[in-house]
N, C-alpha and C positions, 0 to 999 in steps of 0.2 A: 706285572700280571694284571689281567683284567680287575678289577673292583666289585663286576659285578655282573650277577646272569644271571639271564631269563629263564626260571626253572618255570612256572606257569606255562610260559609259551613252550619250552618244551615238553610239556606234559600233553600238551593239547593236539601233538604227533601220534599221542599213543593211547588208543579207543579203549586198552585193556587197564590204564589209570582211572575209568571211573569209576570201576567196582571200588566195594568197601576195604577189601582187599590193600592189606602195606607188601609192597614187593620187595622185601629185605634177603632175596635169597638168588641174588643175580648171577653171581659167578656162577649158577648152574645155569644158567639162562636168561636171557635178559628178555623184556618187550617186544614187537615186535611194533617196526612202526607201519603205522596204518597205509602210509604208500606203498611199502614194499608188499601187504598182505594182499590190499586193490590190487597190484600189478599182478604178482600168482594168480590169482582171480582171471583177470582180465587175459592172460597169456593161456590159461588155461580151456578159457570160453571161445578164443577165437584165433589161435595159432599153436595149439599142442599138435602135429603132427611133424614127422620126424626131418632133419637138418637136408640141409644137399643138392636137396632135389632142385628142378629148372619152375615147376609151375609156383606161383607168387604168394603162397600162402608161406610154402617150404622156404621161397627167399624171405619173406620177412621174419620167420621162425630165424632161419642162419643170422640174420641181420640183427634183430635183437638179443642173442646171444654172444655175438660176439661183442656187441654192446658193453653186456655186461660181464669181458672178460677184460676190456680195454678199461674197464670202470677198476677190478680190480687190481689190475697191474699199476693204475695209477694212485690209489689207495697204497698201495704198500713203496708205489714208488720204484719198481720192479723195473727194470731193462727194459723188459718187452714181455709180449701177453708168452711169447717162449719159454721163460723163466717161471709160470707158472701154473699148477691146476687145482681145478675146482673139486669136491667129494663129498662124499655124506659127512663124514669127522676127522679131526685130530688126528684121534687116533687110529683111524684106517688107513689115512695118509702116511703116518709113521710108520703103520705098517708094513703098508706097499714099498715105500722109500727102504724100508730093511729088507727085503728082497731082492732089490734093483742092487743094493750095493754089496752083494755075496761077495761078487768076482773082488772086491776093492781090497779085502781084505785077507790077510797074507798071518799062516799059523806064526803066532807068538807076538802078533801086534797087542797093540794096548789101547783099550779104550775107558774115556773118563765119565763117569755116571754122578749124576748129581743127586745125593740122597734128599735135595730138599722138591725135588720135582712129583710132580701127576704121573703115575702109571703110565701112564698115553704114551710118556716121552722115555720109559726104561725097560717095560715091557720086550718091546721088540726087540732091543739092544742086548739086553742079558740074553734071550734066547738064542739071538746070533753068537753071541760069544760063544754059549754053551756048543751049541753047532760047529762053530767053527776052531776052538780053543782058546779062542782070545783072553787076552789079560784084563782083567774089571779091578779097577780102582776107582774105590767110590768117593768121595767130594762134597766131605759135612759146610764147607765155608769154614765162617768165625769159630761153629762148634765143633770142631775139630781138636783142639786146643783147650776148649774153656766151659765148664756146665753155661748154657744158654739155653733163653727160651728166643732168642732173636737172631739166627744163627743168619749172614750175611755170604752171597757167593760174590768174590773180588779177583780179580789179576793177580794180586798177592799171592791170595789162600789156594790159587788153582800151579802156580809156579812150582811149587815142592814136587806135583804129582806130574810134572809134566818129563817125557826122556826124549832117547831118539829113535823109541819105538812107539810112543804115542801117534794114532791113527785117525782117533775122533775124540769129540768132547759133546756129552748131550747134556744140557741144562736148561731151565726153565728163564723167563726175561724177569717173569713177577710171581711169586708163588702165590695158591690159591688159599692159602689157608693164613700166613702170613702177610699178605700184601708188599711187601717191601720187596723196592723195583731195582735189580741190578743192573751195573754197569757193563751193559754189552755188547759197547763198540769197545771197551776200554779189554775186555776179555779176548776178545775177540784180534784184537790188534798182540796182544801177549802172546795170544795161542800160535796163530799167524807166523810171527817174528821169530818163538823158537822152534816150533815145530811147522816149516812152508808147508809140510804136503798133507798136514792131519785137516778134517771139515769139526767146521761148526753145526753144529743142529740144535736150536733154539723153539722153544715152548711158549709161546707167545697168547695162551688161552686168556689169560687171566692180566694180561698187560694191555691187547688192543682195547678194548671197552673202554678202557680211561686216559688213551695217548694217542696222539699220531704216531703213524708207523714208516718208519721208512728204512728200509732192510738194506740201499747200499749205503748209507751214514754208520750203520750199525756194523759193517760190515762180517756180515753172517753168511753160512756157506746155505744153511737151511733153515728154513722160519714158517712156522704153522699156527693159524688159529682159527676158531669157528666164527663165522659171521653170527649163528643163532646167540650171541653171547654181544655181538655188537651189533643188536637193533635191527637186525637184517634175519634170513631164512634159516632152515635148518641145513647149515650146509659150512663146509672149511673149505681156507686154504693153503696150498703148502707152495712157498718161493724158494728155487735152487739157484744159485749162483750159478755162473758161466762156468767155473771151475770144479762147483759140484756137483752141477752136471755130465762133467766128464768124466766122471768117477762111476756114476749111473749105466747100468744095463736095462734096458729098454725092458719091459712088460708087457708092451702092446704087440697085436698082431705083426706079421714079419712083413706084411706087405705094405703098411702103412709105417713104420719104419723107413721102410725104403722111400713113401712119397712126405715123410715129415721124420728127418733123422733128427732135428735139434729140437722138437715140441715136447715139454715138461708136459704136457697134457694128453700127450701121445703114450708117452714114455711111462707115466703111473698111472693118469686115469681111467682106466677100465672100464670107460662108459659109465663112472659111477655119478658123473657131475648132473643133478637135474635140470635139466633145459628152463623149465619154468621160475627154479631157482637162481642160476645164473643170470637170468634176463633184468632179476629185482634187484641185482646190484648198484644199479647207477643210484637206486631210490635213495639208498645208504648216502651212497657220495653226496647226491643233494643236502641232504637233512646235514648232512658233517662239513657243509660249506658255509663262510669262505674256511678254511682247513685250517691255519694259525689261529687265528680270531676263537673260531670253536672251541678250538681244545684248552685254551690258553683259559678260556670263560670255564669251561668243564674243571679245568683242575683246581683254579681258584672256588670253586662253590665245591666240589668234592672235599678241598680242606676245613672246610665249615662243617660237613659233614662229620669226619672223622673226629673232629675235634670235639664235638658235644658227647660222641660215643666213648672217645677214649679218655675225656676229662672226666666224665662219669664212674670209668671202670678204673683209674687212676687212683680215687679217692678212695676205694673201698679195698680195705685188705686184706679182702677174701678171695679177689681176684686176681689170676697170673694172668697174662696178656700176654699172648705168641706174638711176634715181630714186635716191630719200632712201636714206644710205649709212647710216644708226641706225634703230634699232626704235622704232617710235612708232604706237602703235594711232589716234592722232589727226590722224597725218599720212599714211599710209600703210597698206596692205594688206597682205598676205604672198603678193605676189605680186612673184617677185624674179627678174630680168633681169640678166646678165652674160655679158661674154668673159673669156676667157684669153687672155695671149700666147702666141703658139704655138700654139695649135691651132683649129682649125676649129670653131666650134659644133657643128656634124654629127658629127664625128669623137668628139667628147667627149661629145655624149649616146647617141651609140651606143655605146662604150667603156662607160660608164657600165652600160648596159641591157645589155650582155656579160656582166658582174662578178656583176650584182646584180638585183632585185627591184622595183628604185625607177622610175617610170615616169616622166622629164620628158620635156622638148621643147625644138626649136630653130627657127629661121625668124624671121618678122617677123610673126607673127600676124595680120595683114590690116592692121596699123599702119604699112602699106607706107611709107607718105610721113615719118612720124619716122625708120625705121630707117632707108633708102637715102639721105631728103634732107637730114636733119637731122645723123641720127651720121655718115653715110656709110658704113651697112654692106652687104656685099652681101647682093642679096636673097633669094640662094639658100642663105643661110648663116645670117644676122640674128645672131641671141642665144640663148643658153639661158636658159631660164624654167624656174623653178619653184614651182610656185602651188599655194600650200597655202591650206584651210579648216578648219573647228573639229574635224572630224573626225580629221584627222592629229594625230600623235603626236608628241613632244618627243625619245621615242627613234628617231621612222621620222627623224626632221632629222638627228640621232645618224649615222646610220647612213650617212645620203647624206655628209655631210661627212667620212666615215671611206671610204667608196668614191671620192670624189672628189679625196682622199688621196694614196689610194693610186693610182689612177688617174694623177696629176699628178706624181707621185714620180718617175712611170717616164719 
């Protein structure tokens, strides 16, 4: 693993680092780096009219879009730009994706839901079932089995719930409240092996920002995450398999169907992909090149990170700590969840933002069903999170666990 990264230098990407401002609240959002905001700019000022057309403005609009479709297919490592489209989120992409796959499913199939996932990824799926009658078996992991606050989804723990009516499995790669990053190529190959004809769909929000992504390693039937979370626009994407793609019923118009029967972009996106947005994709790929080197330097400064946060909240024991309680870039993310006794989540990250300059959060982040069913927390209350990326600093952690301190002293 790298030794060592330029966090300075990467800071100096991002124009909205030099407010006073600590950005501790990433998994809702991350930066935006300042090439890609230039390029919306600049696509804006002098080729926003629409795709297709023959006069040279319309081709170089087509041209830079496809740009950056070819950018994203290579970013996730995708077949071909086929296998994927572009949309405003997550979760409208999921959405759409659970419409397209009515016909796939047959009354009395079963489908597996992961109760440690984002709304984004269970939403759609429960409402299908209800619709259609399907079976929902829901998928705690480790806690399943055993009171935890670190509850783990494995090939193991998903093997019990698996028959020979299981049809789908939706889970998350990295949870967002937990951080701690499952194995899923290793799920994936399990599901696979006993069940050939069920898909995968995978929730990837909270996993891109701090890995490389490569979805046929992983092998995953479906894989979604927002670029505005990895340094890039406000905007997702969602990758289909060749296989789950066959399963897919087209949403696009009937005629273009007919002139693009295999286009994933055809097939869910609705015209919802922003042109201006798409075009800023390569920006990304630059800033994340060369691509091993990057990430490999990202995870190692990431664990430096996690480590000053959770060697902090370790020590004191008033605090529970959701996921893996050690710094481990292989297991986990630096996206770190806890209570105190005594006080209110709300209370303490408002205190907190009184004091200081450090910007986290508290709630249930749309992980509604871990935190109320699983911890039993309330859901007007949840956790504090606070979720760092390679950007943060080793002194901004410094700084929180010195506010948080003193904050708790009193």
């Amino acid at each position: 693993m790298a030794a060592t990264f330029d966090v300075n230098g990467a800071r100096a990407h991002f124009a909205a680092l030099r407010q006073k401002q600590s950005f501790m609240d990433n998994a809702g959002g991350s930066q935006t780096l300042d090439a890609v905001a230039d390029f919306i700019r600049q696509y804006l000022v002098s080729t926003n009219v629409q795709l297709g057309a023959t006069y040279p403005i319309s081709s170089e609009s087509t041209k830079l879009v496809e740009e950056g479709y070819n950018a994203a297919a290579r970013y996730i490592n995708a077949e071909s730009t086929n296998n994927i489209v572009l949309g405003g989120a997550t979760t409208q992409l999921f959405q759409n994706l659970s419409s397209s796959l009515w016909e796939y499913f047959s009354l009395g199939d079963e489908i597996i839901l992961s109760q440690l996932d984002h709304e984004a990824n269970l939403a759609s799926w429960v409402r299908l079932a209800t619709r259609k009658n399907l079976k929902i078996k829901w998928w705690k992991g480790s806690a399943a089995t055993e009171t935890t606050t670190d509850p783990v989804l494995t090939a193991d723990n998903l093997k019990p719930l698996l028959s020979k009516r299981t049809k789908f499995v939706a889970c998350t790669h990295t949870s967002n409240i937990l951080g701690t990053i499952h194995e899923i190529a290793s799920i994936a190959k399990t599901l696979h092996e006993t069940c050939p004809d069920a898909l995968l769909c995978v929730d990837a929000v909270a996993y891109a920002p701090h890995r490389a992504v490569d979805v046929q390693a992983f092998g995953v039937d479906f894989y979604s995450f927002s670029w505005y979370k990895v340094y890039g626009p406000h905007q997702a994407i969602l990758y289909a398999s060749p296989k789950g793609q066959k399963a897919i019923q087209s949403l696009g118009h009937y005629f273009n169907n007919e002139a693009h029967p295999n286009e994933l972009s055809n097939q869910l996106g609705l015209a919802a992909g922003a042109y201006e947005l798409a075009a800023s994709l390569p920006r990304v790929l630059e800033y994340c090149s060369p691509r091993d080197k990057f990430w490999e330097g990202v995870a190692a400064h990431e664990e430096k990170l996690q480590a000053i946060l959770l060697e902090y909240l370790n020590k004191r024991e008033d605090a529970t700590i959701y996921g893996k309680k050690e710094a481990d870039s292989k297991l986990r993310v630096p996206v770190i969840s806890f209570t105190i006794k005594g006080w209110k989540s709300k209370d303490l990250v408002e205190t907190v933002e009184q004091k200081s300059q450090y910007g986290i959060r508290y709630g249930h982040f749309y992980s509604h069903r871990m935190v109320t069913d699983m911890f039993g927390l309330p859901e007007n209350d949840g956790v504090v999170r606070v979720s760092l990326v390679h950007y943060n600093t080793e002194d901004e952690v410094r700084g929180l666990t010195k506010v948080l301190d003193e904050v708790l002293q009193r």
